[in-house]
N, C-alpha and C positions, 0 to 999 in steps of 0.2 A: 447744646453746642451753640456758641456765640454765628455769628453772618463772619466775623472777623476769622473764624477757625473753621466755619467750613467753603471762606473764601480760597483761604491759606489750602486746604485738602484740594478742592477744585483746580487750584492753577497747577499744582504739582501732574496732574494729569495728564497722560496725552489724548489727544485729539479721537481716537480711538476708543479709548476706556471712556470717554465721557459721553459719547455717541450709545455707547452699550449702557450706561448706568441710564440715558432716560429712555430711549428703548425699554427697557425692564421698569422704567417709572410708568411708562406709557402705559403696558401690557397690564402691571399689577394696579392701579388704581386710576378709576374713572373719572376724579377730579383732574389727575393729570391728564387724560385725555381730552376732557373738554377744553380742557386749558389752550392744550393744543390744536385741537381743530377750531378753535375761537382764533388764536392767534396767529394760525395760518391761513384762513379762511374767513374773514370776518364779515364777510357782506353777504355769506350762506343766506340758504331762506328760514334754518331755522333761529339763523342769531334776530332775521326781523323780527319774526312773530311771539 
């Protein structure tokens, strides 16, 4: 799937469904999680070390 056609899927969304799909990105795979606690938490002590 092209970024063009799962932009296009993405915006058709509402605000709700999109909240629930990373939620469940979050839960099922640990690279999205780091992702996200890097990028909400950036100055942690484990992102120093």
């Amino acid at each position: 799937m092209s970024k063009a056609a799962l932009k296009k899927e993405l915006l058709s969304l509402r605000k709700e469904q999109l909240v629930e799909q990373i939620l469940d990105l979050y839960g099922r795979y640990k690279s999205v999680k780091e992702f996200y606690e890097m990028y909400l938490h950036p100055q942690s002590e484990k992102d120093v070390v």
